[in-house]
C-alpha positions as CSV (number, residue, x, y, z in Angstrom):
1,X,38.4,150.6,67.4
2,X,40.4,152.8,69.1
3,X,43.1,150.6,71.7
4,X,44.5,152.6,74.5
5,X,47.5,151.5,76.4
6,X,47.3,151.5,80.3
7,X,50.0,153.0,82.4
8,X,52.1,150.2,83.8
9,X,51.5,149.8,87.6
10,X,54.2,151.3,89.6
11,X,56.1,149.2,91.9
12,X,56.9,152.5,94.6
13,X,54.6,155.0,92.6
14,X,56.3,157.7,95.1
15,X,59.5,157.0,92.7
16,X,57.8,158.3,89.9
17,X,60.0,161.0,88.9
18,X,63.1,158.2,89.3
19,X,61.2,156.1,86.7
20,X,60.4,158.5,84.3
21,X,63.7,159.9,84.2
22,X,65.4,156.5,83.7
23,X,62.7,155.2,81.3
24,X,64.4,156.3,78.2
25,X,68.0,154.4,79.2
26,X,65.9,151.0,79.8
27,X,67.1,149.8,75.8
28,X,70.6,150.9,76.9
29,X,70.6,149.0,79.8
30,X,69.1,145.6,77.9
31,X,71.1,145.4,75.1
32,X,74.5,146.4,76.9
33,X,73.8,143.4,79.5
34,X,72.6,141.0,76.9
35,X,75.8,141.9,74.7
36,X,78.3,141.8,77.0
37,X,76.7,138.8,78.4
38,X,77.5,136.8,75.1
39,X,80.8,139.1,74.6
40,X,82.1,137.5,77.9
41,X,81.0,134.2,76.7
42,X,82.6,134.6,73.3
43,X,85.9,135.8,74.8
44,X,85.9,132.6,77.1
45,X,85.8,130.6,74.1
46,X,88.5,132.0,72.5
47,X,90.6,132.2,75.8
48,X,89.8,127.9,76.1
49,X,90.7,127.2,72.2
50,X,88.9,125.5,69.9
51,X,90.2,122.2,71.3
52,X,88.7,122.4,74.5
53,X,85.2,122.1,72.9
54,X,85.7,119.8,69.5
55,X,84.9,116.9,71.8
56,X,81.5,117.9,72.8
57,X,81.2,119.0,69.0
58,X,81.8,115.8,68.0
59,X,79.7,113.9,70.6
60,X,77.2,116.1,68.6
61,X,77.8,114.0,65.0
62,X,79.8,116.7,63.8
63,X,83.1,115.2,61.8
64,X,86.0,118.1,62.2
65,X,84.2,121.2,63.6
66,X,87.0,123.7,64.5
67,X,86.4,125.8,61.8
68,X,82.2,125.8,63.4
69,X,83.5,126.1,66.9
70,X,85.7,129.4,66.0
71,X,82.6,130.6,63.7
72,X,80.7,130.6,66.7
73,X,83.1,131.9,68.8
74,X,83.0,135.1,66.7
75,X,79.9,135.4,66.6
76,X,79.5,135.4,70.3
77,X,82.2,137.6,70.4
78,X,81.8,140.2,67.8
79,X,77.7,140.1,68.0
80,X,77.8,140.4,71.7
81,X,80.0,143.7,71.2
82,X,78.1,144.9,68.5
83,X,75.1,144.6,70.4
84,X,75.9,146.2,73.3
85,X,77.3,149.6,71.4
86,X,73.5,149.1,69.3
C-alpha cells in the first residue's frame, strides 16, 4: 500500500515562497525556544538557591532534598542549553 503525504494547507498560500524558504529553520526555531525556555528556568533556580524551594520539596515527603533540588537545577540548566545549540 503505497501512503502519500498531502501538502499541508497554506494559511496565506500567496506566501509560498516565504514558507518554503523558512521551512528548513522550523527545528532551529523549536528546539532553541524550548531550550532556552528551560535554560531561563534553570538559571532562575540557581539565582533563588536551593533554599528557596526545599520547603515545597519537602511538602512533597522528600526528607533533605538539596542535593535533588540542585540536580534538577542542572538539568534545567545545562539540558536547556544543550538543547537549544542541538
Amino acid at each position: 500500500m503505497e501512503q502519500t503525504r498531502a501538502e499541508p494547507r497554506l494559511l496565506v498560500p500567496a506566501l509560498r515562497p516565504f514558507y518554503d524558504a523558512l521551512e528548513p529553520l522550523s527545528w532551529l526555531l523549536v528546539r532553541c525556544a524550548a531550550g532556552l525556555i528551560l535554560a531561563v528556568h534553570g538559571w532562575g533556580k540557581v539565582a533563588q538557591g536551593a533554599g528557596a524551594y526545599e520547603p515545597a520539596f519537602v511538602k512533597m515527603g522528600y526528607q533533605n532534598p538539596t542535593a535533588l533540588i540542585w540536580f534538577i537545577c542542572f538539568v534545567e540548566l545545562v539540558g536547556g542549553i544543550g538543547i537549544a545549540l542541538g
